[in-house]
N, C-alpha and C positions, 0 to 999 in steps of 0.2 A: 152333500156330504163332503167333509173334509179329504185330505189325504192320509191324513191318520185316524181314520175312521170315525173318527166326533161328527153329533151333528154342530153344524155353523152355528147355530146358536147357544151351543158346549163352547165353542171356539173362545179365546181372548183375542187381546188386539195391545200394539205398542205402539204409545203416542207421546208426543216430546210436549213437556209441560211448561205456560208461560213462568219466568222467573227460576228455573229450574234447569242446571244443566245435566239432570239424569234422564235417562228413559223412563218412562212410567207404563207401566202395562195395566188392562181393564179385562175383567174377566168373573162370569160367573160361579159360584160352591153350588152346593146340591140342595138346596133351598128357594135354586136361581136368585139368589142375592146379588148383587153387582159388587165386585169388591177391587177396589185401585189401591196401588202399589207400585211404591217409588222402586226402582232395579238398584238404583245404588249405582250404576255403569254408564259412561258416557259408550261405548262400543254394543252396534245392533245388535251382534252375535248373543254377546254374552247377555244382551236384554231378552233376546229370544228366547236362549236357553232357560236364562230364568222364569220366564212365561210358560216353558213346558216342562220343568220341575214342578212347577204350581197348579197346572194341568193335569200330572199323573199322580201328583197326589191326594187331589181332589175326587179322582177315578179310585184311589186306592183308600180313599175313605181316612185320608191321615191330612187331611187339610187341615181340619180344626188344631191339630195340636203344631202343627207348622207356623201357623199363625198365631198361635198364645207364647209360641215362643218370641216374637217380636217385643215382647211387656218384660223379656228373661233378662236381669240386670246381670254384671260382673259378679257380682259375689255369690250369685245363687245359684251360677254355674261351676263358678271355681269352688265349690263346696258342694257340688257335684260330683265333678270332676277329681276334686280330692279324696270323696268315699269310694266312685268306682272306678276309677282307672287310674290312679296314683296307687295306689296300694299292691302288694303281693295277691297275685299271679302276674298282674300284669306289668308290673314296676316292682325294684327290690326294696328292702327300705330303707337304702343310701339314698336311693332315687325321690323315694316318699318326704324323705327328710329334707331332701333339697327343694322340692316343689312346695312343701310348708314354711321353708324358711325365702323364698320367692315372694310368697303370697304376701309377706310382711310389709314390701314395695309396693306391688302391687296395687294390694287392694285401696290404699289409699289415692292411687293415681286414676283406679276403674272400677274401684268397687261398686258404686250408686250410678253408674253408665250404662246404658243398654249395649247389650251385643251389639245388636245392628249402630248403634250409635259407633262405635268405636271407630275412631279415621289412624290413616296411615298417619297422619300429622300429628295426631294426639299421642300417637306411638313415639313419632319423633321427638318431637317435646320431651315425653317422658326420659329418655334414652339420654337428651344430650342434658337433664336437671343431675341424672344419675350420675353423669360420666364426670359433672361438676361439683359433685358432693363428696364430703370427709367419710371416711371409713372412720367410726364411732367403736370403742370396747369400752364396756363396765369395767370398773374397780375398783379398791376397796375406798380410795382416792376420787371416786366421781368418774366422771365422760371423758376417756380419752381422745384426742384427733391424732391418725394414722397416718393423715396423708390420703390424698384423693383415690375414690376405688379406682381398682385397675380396670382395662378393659375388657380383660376376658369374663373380669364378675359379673359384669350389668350384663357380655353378650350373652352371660349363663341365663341370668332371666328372658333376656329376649328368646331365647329357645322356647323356655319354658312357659312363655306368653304363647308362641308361636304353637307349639302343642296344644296349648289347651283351646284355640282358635280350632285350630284343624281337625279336632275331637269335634266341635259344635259341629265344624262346617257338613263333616261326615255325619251325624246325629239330623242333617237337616235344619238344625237351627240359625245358620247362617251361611247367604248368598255364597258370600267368597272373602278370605281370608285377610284381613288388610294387612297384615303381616308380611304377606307377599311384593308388596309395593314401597314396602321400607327397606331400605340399604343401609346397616349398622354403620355409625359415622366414620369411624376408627378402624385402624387394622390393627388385630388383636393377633395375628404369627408375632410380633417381637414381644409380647405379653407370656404366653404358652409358652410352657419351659419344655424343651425337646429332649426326647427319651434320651438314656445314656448307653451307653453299650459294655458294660463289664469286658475289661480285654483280662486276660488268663491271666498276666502278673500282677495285678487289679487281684482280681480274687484271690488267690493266690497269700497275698496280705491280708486281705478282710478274715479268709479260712483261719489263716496264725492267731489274730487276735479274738476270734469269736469266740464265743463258750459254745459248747458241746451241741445244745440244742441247736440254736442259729447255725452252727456251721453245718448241722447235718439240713434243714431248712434250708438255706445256700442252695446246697448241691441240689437237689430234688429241684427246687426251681427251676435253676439255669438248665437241669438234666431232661425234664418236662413240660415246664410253661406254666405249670398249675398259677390260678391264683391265690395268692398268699393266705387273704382274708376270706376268701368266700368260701377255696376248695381246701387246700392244706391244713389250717389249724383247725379249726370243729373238725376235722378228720378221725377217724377211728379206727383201729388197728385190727378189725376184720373186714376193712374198705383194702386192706396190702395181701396182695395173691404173690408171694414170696416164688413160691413152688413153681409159679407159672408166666412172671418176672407182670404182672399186670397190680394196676392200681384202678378201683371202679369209687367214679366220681357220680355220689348219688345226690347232690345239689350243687346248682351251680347260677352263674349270672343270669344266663340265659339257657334254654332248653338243646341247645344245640350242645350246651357245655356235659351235660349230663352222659355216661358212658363209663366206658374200661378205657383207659390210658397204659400202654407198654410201658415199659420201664429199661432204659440203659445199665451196665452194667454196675456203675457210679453210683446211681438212683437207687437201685436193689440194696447194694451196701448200703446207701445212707439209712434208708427204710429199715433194715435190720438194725441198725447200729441204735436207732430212734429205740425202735420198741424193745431192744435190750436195756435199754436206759432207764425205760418207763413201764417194767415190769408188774408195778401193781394197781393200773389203771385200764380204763377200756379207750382212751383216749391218746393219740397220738402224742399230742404237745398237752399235758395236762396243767391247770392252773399252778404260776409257780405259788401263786400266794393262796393264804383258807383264812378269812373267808373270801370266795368269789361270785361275782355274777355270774359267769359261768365257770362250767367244769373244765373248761378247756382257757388255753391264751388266747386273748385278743388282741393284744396290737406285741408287736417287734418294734414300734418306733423309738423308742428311749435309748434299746439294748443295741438298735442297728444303727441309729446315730453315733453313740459314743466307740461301736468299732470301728467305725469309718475314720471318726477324728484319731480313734489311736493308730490304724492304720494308715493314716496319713493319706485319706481317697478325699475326694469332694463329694459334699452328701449327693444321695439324690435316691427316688424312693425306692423300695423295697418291690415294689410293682414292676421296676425295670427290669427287674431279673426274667422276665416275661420278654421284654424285647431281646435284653441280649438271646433268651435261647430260638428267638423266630431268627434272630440276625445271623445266629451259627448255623442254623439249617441253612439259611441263603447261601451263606460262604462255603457250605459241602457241597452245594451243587444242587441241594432239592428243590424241587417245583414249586411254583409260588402257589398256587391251588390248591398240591400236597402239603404244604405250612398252613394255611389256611384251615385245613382239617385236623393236622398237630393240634393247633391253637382250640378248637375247636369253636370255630367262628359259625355264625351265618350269611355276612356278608365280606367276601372277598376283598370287599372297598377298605374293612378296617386293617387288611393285613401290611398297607403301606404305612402306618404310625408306626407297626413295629418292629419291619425288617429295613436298617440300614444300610445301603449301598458304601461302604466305607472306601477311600481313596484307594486303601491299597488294591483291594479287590475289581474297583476300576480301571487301576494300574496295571493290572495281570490281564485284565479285558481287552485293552488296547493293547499292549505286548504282542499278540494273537493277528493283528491289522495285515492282511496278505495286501502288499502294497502294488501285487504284479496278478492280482488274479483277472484284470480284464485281456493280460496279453498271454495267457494260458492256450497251448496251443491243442488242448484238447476239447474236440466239442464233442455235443448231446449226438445220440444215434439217429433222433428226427430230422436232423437240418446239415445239411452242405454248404461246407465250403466255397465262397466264389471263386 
């Protein structure tokens, strides 16, 4: 007997093949069939491992379908991929829409390629044809050129390759991810435009020139964090607990976002002042124009662009009003953890995109600098003086 309780001729075996720099492992199915298989891995470990993947699954009776996935080409998985796990619960459909409009690259790079085939170098390849290619728009005129995509476009797809890997990988259908062994060419930080931070005389202007809804929109933002498009406008004016200064958010990006939101004193008036406005609807921000797709507004970009130019700000989007209000929590002194629950995150990690450490508030941190605290002549009650 083995030491994991097989008998030895349950057992496989890894053996290095002529002409071949990977490991190959030799191992019996439940048919005792002999069946070899390349690892894909110069490293024992990781040949091992894969040897006792192929082992327990064989015990667990899911071998055959581990194996027919080996014939599973790109496209029959990214059409997988795109019916169950790109779509709503699990993705929203900004998200769905970007992984459909990915696949348009894609598939002609790895459509007809088996999983298993796909190399970190074909990845590469891919990555630096894209990084050298014109950004194309239709028009009424023909094929425009743009100018070469930027970086952060193609690294969008490289995620989104990267996902859809890591979905097989967990699914069983493939070893190990080659995704992992690619390092994006480019640095895409001077690509990514960084959040902005509304400072109060900033608003202050945009308030002047806004119309009534936007400005009330404004404040509830910066007031709460909500997001603009997902939580605020499909909103609905029995979602606003006046009485009780709360606002319950019953869909949102992610399930964490889902909940009752308090409400500031600022926020409470805007809310009121909203649904005084919008007295014969069930709808917070309701369509300005009839007929509409929906009952409610959908985008502020037109109306929030042209206050900005009249107010004389530099654009920048409407989603920021999200950072500035995690930024103003920073600057009161709240915890980065309690922001994080503001926001209503589920990973901690996202709450540095959107609290700014601004200079001046670094400058009040240092001001603080006790430049004589190690000659303080008081000590701890534990330990004496020599």
């Amino acid at each position: 007997m083995s030491r994991n309780g097989r008998p030895r001729k349950m057992e496989g075996t890894i053996f290095p093949r002529p002409r071949s720099v990977f490991w190959w492992i030799r191992y019996r199915n439940r048919e005792d069939e002999i069946i070899k298989e390349c690892t894909r891995t110069k490293d024992r470990q990781e040949a091992e491992q894969f040897l006792r993947e192929r082992l327990d699954a064989r015990d667990d009776g899911t071998l055959s379908t581990v194996l027919s996935s080996k014939k599973l080409t790109f496209n029959e998985w990214a059409d997988w991929f795109l019916e169950r796990r790109s779509k709503p619960p699990f993705r929203s459909e900004n998200t769905h829409a970007q992984n459909v409009n990915a696949m348009k690259h894609l598939r002609p790079a790895f459509g007809n390629v088996l999983l298993a085939d796909i190399t970190p170098g074909a990845i590469e390849d891919y990555l630096w044809t894209r990084l050298d290619s014109q950004r194309c728009v239709t028009t009424k005129l023909g094929i425009r050129q743009l100018g070469k995509l930027k970086p952060a476009t193609v690294h969008q797809e490289f995620r989104i390759l990267t996902r859809i890997l890591n979905v097989a990988l967990k699914q069983k259908r493939l070893a190990t991810n080659p995704c992992n062994a690619v390092e994006f060419p480019v640095s895409v930080s001077q690509s990514i435009r960084k959040p902005h931070y509304m400072t109060a005389s900033e608003q202050a202007r945009i308030e002047f020139w806004a119309p009534s809804h936007l400005k009330h929109a404004i404040v509830i933002l910066v007031e709460t964090g909500l997001r603009p498009y997902k939580e605020l406008l499909p909103m609905k004016k029995f979602q606003v607990d006046l009485e009780n200064s709360l606002v319950h958010i019953s869909d949102s990006k992610t399930p964490n976002g889902i909940g009752d939101m308090p409400l500031t004193e600022l926020a409470g008036q805007a809310f009121k002042a909203q649904i005084n406005s919008t007295s014969s609807t069930d709808y917070l921000f309701p369509a300005l124009r009839k007929p509409s797709s929906k009952p409610y507004v959908t985008s502020l970009r037109k109306i929030w662009t042209a206050t900005l130019k009249r107010a004389g700000v530099p654009y920048f989007p409407l989603y920021h009003l999200r950072h500035t209000f995690a930024t103003r929590l920073s600057a009161g002194g709240v915890a980065d953890h309690f922001v994080t629950q503001m926001l209503r995150q589920g990973d901690a990690k996202v709450f540095r995109k959107y609290s700014q450490a601004k200079l001046v508030m670094m400058r009040e941190s240092l001001a603080r600098l006790d430049r004589t605290a190690n000659e303080h002549n008081t000590t701890s009650g534990t330990l004496r003086p020599n």
